[in-house]
N, C-alpha and C positions, 0 to 999 in steps of 0.2 A: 597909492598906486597911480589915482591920474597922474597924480606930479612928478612919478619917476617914471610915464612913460613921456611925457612933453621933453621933461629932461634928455630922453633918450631919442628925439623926434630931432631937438635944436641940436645935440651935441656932439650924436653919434651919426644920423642922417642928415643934419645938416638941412633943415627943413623949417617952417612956418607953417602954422595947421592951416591955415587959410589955404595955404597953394598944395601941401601933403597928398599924397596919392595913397589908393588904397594900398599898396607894395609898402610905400613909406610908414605906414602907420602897422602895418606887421612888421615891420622889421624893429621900429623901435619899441610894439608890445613884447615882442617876442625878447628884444635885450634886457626888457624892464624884469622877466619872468623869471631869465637866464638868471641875472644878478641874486635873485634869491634862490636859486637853487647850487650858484654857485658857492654860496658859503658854507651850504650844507654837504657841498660836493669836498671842501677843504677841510673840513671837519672830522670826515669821514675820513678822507685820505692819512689825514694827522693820527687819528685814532688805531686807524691801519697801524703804523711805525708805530707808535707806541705801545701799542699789544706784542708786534712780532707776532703779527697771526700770519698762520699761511695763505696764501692766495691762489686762487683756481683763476688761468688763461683759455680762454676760450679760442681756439684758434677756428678759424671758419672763413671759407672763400664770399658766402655770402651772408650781410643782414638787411633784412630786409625791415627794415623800421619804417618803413613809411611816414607820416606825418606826422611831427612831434608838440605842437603849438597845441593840442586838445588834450595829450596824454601829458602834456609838460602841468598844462594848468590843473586837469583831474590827478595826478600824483601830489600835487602840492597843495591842495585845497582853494586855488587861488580863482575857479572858475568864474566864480558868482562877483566877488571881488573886481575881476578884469572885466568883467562883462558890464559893469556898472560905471566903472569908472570911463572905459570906452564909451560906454551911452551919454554920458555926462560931456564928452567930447563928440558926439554927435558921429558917432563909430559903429557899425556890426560888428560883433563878433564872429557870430556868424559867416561873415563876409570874408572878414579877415583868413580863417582856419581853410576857406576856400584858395588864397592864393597861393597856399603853400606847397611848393610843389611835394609830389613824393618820390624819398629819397629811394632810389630806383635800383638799390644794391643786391638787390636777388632773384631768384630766376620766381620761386615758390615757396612748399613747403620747408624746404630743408631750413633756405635765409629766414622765413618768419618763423619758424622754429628757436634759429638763433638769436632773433630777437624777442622773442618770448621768456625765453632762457635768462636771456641778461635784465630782464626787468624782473624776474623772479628773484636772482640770486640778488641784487639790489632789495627787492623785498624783503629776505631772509639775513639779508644785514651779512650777504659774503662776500667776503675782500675780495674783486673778482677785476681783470679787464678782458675786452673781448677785442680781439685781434683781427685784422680783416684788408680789405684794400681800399684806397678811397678812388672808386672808379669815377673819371670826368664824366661819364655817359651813362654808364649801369645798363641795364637791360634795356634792350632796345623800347620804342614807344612803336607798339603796334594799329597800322593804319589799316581798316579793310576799306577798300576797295573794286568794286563789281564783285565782292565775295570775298575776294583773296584777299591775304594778309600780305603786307607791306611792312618793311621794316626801317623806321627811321632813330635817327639818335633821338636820345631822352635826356635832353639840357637839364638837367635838373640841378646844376649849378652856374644857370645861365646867369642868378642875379646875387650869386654868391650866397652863403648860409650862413645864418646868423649862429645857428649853435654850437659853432666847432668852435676851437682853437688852435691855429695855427701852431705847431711848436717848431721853429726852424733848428733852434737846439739840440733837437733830438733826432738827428742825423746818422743813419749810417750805411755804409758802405758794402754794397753787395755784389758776388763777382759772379762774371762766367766765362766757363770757356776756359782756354791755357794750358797748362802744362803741369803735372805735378812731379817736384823733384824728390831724390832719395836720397836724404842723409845717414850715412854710419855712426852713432856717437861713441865716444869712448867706450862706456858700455855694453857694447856691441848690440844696441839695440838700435833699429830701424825710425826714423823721424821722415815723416810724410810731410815736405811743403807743399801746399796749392798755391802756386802764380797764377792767377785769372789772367785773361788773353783785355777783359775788358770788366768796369767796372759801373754800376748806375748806384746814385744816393735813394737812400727811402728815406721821406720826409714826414714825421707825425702829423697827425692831426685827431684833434683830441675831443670828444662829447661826451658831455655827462649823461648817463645812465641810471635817473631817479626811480625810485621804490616806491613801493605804497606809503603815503602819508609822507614820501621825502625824508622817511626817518636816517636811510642809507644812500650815497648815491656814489656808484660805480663808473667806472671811463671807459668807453669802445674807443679803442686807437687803431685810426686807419691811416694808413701807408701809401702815399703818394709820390713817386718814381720822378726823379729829376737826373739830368746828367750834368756829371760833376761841369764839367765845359758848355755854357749856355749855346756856344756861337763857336765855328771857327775861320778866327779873324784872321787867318792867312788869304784861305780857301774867297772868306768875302770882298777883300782886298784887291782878289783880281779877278773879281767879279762873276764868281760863281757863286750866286747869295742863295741858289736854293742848296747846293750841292755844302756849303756852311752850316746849313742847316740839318743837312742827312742823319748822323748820329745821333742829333739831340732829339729828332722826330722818334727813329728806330729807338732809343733806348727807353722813351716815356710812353713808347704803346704801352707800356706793359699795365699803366695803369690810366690806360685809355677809355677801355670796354668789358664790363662783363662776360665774359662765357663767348671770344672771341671763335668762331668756326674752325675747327680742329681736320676740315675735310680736307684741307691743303698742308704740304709738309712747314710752311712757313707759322699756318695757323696753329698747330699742333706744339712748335716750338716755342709759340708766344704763352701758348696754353701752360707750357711748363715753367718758363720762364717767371709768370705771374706766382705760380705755387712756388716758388723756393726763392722768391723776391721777398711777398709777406711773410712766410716762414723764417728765413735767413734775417730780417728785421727784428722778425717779433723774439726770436731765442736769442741775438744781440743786447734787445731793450730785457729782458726776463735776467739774464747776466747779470747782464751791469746793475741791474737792483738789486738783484742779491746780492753780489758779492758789495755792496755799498752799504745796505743795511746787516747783511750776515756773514759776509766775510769768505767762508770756507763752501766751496762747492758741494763736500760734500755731504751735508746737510741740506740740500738740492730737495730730495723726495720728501723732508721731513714740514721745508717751507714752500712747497712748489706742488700743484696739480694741472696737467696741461691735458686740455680734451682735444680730440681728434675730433672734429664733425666731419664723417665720411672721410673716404682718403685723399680731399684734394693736399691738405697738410702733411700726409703723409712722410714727406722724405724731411721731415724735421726728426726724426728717427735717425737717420742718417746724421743730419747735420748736428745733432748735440751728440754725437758720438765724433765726429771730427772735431768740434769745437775741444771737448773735454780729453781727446786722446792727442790730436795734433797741436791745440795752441794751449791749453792747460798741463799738460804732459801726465794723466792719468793713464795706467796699465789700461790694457783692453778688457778685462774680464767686471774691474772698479766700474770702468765705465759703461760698461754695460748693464751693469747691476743698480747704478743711479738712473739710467734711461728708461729702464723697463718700469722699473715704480714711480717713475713722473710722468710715463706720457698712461694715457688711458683712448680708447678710439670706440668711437660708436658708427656702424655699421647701420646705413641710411637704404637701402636696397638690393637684392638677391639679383637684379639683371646684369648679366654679362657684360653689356655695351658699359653700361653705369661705374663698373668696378672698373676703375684706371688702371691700366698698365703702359708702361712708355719703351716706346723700340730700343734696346740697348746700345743703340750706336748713336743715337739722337742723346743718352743720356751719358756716353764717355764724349762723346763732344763739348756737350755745355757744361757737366758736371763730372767731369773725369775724378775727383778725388770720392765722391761719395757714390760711385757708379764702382769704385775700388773696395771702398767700408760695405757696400751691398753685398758684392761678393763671399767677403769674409763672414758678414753674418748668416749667409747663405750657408756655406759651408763648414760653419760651426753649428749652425741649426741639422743640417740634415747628417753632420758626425753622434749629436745628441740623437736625432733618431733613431741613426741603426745603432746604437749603444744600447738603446732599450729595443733592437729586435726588430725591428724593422729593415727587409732587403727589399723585396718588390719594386720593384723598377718603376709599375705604373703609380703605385706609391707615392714614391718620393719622389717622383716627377709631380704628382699632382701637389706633393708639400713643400717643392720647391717656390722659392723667391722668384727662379726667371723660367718663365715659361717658353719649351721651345719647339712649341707642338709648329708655330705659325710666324715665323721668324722668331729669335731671341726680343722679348719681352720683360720689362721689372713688373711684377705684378703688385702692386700697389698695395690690395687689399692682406695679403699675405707677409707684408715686412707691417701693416701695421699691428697685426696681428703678434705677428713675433715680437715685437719691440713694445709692448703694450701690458701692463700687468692687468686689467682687463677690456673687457671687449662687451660690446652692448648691443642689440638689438632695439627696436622702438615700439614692438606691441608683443605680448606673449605670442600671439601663432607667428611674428618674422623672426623672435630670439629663438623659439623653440626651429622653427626652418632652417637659420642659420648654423644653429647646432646640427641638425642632422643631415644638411645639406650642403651650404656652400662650404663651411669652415668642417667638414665632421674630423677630415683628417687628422687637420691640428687640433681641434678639440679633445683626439687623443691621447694626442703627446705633451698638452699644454691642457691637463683636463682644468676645470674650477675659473677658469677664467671669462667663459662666457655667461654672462648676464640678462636678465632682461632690466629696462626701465622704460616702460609704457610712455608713450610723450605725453604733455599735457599743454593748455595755452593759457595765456595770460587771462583771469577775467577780469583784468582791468579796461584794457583795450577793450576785447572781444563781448563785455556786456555792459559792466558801467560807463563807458565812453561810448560806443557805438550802438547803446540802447538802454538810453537814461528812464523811457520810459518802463519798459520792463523791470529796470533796476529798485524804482519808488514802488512800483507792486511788490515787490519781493521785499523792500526795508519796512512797508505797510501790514504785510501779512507773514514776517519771521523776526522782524527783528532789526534792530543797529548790526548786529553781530552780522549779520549776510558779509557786510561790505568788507570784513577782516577775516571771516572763516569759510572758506569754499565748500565745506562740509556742511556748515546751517542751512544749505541751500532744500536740503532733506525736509525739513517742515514747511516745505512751498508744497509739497505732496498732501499732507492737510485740508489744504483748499481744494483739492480735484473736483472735490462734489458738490464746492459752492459754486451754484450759479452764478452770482455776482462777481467772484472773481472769474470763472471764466468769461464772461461778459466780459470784464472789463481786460483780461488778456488779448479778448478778439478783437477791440477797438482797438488796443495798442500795437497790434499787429495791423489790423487795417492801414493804420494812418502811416506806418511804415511802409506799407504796398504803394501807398497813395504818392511818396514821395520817388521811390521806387517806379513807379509808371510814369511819373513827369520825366523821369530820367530817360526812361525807354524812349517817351517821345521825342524829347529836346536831342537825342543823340539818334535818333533811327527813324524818326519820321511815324512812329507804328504807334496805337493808341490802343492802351491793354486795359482792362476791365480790373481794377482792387476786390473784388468781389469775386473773381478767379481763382482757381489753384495754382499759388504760384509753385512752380514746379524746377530745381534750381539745379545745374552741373556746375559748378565755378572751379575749375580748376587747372595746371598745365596741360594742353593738347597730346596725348600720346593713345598708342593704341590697345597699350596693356590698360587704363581707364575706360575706355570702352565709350568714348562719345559718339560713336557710331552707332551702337547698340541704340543708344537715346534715338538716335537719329534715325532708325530702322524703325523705331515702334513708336514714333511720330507719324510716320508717314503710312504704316498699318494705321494709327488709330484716322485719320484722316480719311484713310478709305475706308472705315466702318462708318465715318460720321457721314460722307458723302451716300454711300450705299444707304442708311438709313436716316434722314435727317431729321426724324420725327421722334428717335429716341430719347431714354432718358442721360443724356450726356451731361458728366463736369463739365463746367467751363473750365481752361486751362491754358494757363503762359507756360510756357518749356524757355526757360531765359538759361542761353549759355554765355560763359567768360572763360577767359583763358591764352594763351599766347603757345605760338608752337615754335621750337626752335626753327632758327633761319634754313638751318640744312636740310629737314625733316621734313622732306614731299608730302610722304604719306599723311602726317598729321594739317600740315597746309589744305592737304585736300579735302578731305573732312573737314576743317575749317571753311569750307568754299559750297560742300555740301549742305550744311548749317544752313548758310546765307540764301544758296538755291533754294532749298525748301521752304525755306523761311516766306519766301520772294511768293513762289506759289502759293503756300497756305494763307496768309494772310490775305492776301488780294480777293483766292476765293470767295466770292458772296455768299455758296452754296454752303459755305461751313457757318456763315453767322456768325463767325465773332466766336465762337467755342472754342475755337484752339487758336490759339496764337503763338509766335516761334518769335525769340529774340536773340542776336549774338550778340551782345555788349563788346566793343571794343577796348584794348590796352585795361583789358584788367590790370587792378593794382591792390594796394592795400586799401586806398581809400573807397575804390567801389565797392571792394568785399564787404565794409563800413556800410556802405548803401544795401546790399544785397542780403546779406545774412540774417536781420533784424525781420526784410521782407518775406521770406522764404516758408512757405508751407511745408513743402519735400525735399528733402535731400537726397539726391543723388551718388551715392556710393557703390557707383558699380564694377569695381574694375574686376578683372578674372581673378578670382582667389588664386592665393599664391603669390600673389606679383605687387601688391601693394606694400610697403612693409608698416604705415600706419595708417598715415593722413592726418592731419590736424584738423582741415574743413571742417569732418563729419562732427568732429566735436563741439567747433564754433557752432554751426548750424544746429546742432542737438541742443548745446545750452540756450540759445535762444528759444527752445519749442519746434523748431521744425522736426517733422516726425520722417526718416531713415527708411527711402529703401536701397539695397544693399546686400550683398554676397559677402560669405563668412569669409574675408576680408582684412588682412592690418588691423586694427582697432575698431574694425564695426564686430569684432567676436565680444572684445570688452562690452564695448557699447549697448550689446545687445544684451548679456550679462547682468549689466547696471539695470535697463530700463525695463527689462524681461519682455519676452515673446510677443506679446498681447500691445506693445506699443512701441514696434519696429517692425518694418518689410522685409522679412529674408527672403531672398531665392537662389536659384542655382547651381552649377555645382560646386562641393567643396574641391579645395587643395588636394586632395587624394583623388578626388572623381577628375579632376583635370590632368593630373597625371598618367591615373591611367588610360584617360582619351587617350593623351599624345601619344602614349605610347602604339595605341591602337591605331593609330593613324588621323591625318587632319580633314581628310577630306569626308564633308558630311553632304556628297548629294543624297543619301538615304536618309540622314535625316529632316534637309531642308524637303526630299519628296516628302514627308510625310506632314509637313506643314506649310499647307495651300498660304495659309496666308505671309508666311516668309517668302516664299514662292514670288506669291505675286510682289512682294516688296523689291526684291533682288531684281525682277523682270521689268520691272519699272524705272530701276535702275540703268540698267542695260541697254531700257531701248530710250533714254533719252529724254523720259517725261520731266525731270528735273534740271535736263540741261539741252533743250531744242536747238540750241547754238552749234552744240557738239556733244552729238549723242553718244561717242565713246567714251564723256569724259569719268564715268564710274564704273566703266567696266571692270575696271582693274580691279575696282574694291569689292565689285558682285561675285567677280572668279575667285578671290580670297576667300571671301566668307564662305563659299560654296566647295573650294577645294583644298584651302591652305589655312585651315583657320584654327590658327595658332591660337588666338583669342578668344575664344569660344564663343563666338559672336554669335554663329547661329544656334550651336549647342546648349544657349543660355535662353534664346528668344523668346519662345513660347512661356515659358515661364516665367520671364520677364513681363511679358503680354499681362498674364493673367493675376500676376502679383499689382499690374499698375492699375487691375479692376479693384481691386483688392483694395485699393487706396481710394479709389474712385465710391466706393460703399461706404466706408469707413469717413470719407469726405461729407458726405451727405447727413451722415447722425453727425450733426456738431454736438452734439454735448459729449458726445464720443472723443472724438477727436481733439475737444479743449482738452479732458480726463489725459488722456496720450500726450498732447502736449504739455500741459503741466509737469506731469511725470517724467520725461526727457528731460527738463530745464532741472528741478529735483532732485535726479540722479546724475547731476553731472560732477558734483564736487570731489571726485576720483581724476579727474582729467584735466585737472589745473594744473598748472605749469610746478607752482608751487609744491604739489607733491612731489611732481619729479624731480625736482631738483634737490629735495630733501632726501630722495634717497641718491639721488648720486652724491650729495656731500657724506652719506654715513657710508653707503658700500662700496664709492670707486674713490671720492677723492680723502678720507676721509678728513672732515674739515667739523667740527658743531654748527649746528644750525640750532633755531631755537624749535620744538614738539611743532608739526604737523598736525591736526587730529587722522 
């Protein structure tokens, strides 16, 4: 291993270890690592063609893989190895897994979702690639500044990446815009050509995707936008060199930026543009393999399962039904009957804003042929309707494809639906929601198709990598077998009522805190106490989450702790992370509230050190790394109904942090597994919040009847938090007070009283180890690995090897 990373130092870096920078010496560890996973990545691929297995496409706008130099080495056994051989060259490793940046390709849950996913099906040895875009920039790198979030690009290919491979080969050609013409053929049947107005290359680029143990290793192909014309050398010729440049700029935003601002009609357009760039890519490259290795289309559903992650991929529905009906010349009904059993789509959230639908004149513009196939499947879906009995107006308005309550709309979630032979939810209480609420209509007419499959996450990543030490407790006290079956995690339960292992749980959590607080300081200036309850929100900033809530019964507890300073008080760090979209005021502000409080409570002398307030900036994957291992509480609060999983809560769970949380996306499971007695519920449920709304939002009767929200909101209001400008929350105090969608105050008091509840329960530690042991225990339901085992038998169906 030293000698083929020198090798890769002199020949690939072009480098002498004497002069070698620490960049230089990850990049040629990192080729040294690639090389052996490469072979097992050809091996793999060979064995693929040889079988004729079917293959499952994961298509997804984002993945969010973050740093790959610690999961490359823990997948391949090679850690101890690299780490040796590096020290032998006078190297950290350490050091090294630090300069890597993180690859910035997802907003959150959904992207590290997908990237969970594809190290699973990699685990499970399924012929799999995962489709996606290779963004220059990916989600922005969030800066606070006097509170406020700032949003700058995220170079995260500023010094190029060692793990891709470029494929310039694997080129093709994607159009928009134009004209579509109408042919007669002999036959008197109708031939649709699309002439695009204008055309951009998608160019591969290829990572390998290793499994546990590197037994299997799968490729994520992401799609990077070039225009066919670098320059135009007329245009520069005579001397207009920016205006030569125009096209090729406009055609390669597309794969510029993640999750580009949609609030302008230009952004909105790029927005779409991106979605039927990688789609129109990835169902070109899915062709051309089949038909290379298989020949005949239509055997398509027999070697082909393509997943829908949420409906940014949607209009690939669309678009393999013009490939196989316009440039293949399949009848419409053939092709529709291969489309519906290839594509399969899972349904990532019940909010309105969330579920894409695009202006229909924005979509006969850029996409005039498949804005025509929309149509038709529209109107052959709602002929089947009222075939089986359905007239109702408000009906089939609500079952239509194009919604036109608010101008003509494609609704996005609805053609995926249709186009889909099944449909999936990601915790039982969102599949079952879904069922009776967003989808119930077509669930009518298209009964047996909706599903549930509970997400799960990697515990590759999420415990043997990001918590080596927990890991060696668990192979110490269950077994070798932990490290291959998510289910032996069950005889860690055993131990609850050794002392010594909980002993030795709490130091291993300690020393996680400890690293964890240097962080807080190196990055905030703020010095938190390990011997605190860390107390954890890490997630995207929105207000169905309910960060504000946290932030409301901080600063109640603050004035408990001022009012009586002589109490029996936790100590307590409240550490948030997170990033809020660029457009999304509301979430910025709260973002900014964080920081205020933060500013205040800390400084306080009168509090002593008991409560301390932290926002970590540019959450990413590798601080989660940092945070989760740290974590005492977990933070699940969002208003039932509105979540549809969360993965967090389950990282956090399998590590031992103990759950408080509202019957919620997958804290119902959670709570299930870990039972009553070693989880926080409160709140109202999903029915109780319903019929609030309906009752109406405004709760000044109930915020009168609790002085201490009272005084929280009035505190708001007059300014104690921001003397600068004392309006700056009012906004958010007349919400909670009169508009409160969120059930912010609805929830408080019993929020209040459940975080004493934690605060008791903190104090008997051998209590609390008992609970945490038990969470880490029952978490082998919510590995990724399960999941994916059941989407290979009930949607794609593919073999995988028994699950327990």
């Amino acid at each position: 291993m030293r000698a083929a990373i020198l090798a890769k130092l002199t020949y690939a870096v072009g480098k002498n270890p004497e002069v070698a920078s620490q960049r230089d010496w990850f990049i040629a560890t990192t080729l040294a690592v690639r090389d052996r996973i490469v072979e097992r990545w050809m091996t793999s691929t060979r064995a693929t063609y040889e079988a004729g297995r079917k293959r499952v496409y994961y298509l997804s706008l984002e993945f969010l893989i973050g740093r790959l130099l610690g999961d490359a080495l823990m997948e391949t056994g090679l850690t101890e190895p690299v780490r040796a051989a590096l020290a032998g060259l006078g190297v950290d490793l350490e050091k090294l897994r630090q300069i890597e940046p993180d690859a910035a390709l997802g907003n959150g849950g959904l992207g590290r979702l997908a990237a969970c996913f594809m190290e699973s099906m990699a685990t499970l040895q399924i012929a799999a690639y995962g489709y996606g875009i290779r963004y220059d920039h990916g989600l922005f790198r969030q800066v606070i500044k006097d509170g406020w979030q700032h949003e700058y690009p995220e170079n995260w290919l500023a010094f190029g990446n060692p793990w891709e491979f470029e494929r310039p080969e694997v080129d093709y050609s994607v159009g928009f815009g134009g004209q579509v013409e109408t042919i007669e053929a002999e036959d008197d049947e109708v031939k649709h050509i699309w002439k695009p107005e204008e055309t951009v290359d998608a160019v591969a680029f290829d990572t390998p995707v290793t499994g546990w143990r590197a037994r299997h290793v799968n490729t994520l192909r992401l799609w990077s936008a070039r225009a066919p014309d670098a320059i135009r050398l007329d245009a520069f010729n005579q001397g207009d060199h920016v205006g030569a440049l125009a096209a090729r700029v406009r055609l390669e935003a597309i794969s510029k930026v993640l999750y580009p601002s949609d609030a302008t009609p230009a952004g909105l357009e790029l927005r779409l543009r991106q979605e039927y760039f990688f789609v129109s890519a990835s169902l070109q490259d899915i062709i051309r393999r089949h038909k290379q290795q298989h020949g005949d289309l239509r055997a398509l559903p027999e070697k082909v399962a393509i997943q829908l992650n949420d409906t940014h991929p949607a209009i690939a529905i669309a678009e393999l039904m013009r490939v196989l009906v316009d440039l293949e010349g399949f009848g419409w009904d053939e092709a529709w009957e291969i489309t519906t059993a290839v594509f399969s789509y899972t349904n990532h959230t019940l909010l309105p804003e969330a579920l894409e639908s695009w202006p229909v004149p924005l979509m006969e513009r850029l996409l005039p042929r498949h804005m025509q196939i929309i149509y038709l499947i529209n109107a052959l879906h709602l002929d089947l309707v009222r075939s089986r009995g359905e007239h109702d107006g408000r009906i089939l308005s609500d079952l239509s494809l194009i919604d036109e309550s608010h101008g003509r709309r494609v609704r996005m979630g609805n053609l995926a639906f249709v186009g889909s032979h099944k449909i999936n939810g990601v915790s039982a209480l969102h599949s079952d929601l879904v069922k009776r609420t967003l989808f119930h209509e077509l669930d009518r007419f298209y009964p047996n198709r909706i599903v549930n499959k509970t997400n799960g996450i990697t515990f590759r990543r999420w415990l043997y990598e990001a918590n080596p030490g927990l890991t060696a407790l668990l192979v110490d006290t269950c077994g070798d077998k932990v490290m291959d079956d998510p289910f032996a995690l069950a005889d860690f339960e055993t131990a609850k009522d050794d002392a010594g292992v909980r002993d030795r749980f709490a130091a291993i959590r300690r020393a996680k805190k400890v690293e964890l607080a240097k962080i807080i300081r190196e990055r905030l200036e703020c010095k938190v106490d390990p011997d605190a309850l860390f107390d954890v929100q890490i997630k995207r900033i929105h207000e169905y989450k309910r960060q504000l809530l946290n932030i409301l019964e901080i600063i109640a507890l603050y004035d408990a702790i001022r009012a009586n300073p002589t109490g029996n008080w936790v100590p307590r760090v409240k550490i948030f992370a997170g990033k809020a979209a660029a457009s999304y005021q509301q979430a910025k502000l709260i973002i900014k509230l964080a920081n205020d409080v933060a500013r205040l409570v800390n400084r306080d002398p009168a509090v002593r050190g008991l409560l301390k307030v932290a926002f970590l900036p540019n959450y990413n994957v590798s601080l989660a790394e940092a945070i989760i291992p740290a974590a005492d509480l977990s933070e699940q609060i969002s208003t039932a109904g509105m979540e549809a999983s969360g993965t967090g809560n389950m990282k956090l769970a399998l590590n031992g942090a103990l759950t408080i949380g509202t019957l919620d996306g997958a804290n119902v499971e959670i709570k299930d597994h870990v039972g009553d007695d070693n989880i926080f519920i409160f709140g109202l449920t999903t029915e109780e919040v319903d019929a609030r709304r309906r009752k109406g939002l405004d709760m000044a009767d109930e915020i009168g009847r609790s002085p201490m929200l009272e005084e929280v909101l009035d505190a708001l209001e007059s300014g104690v938090f921001s003397p600068g400008d004392p309006a700056r929350y009012a906004g958010l105090a007349d919400a909670v007070r009169h508009h409160d969608y969120f059930m912010v105050a609805a929830d408080f008091d019993a929020y209040y009283a459940k975080q004493r509840a934690v605060d008791a329960r903190w104090r008997d530690r051998a209590a609390w180890w008992r609970s945490s042991i038990v969470n880490t225990a029952r978490m082998g339901f919510f590995s990724s690995d399960r999941a994916i085992a059941e989407y290979a038998s009930d949607i794609w169906d593919v073999p995988v090897p028994p699950v327990k």
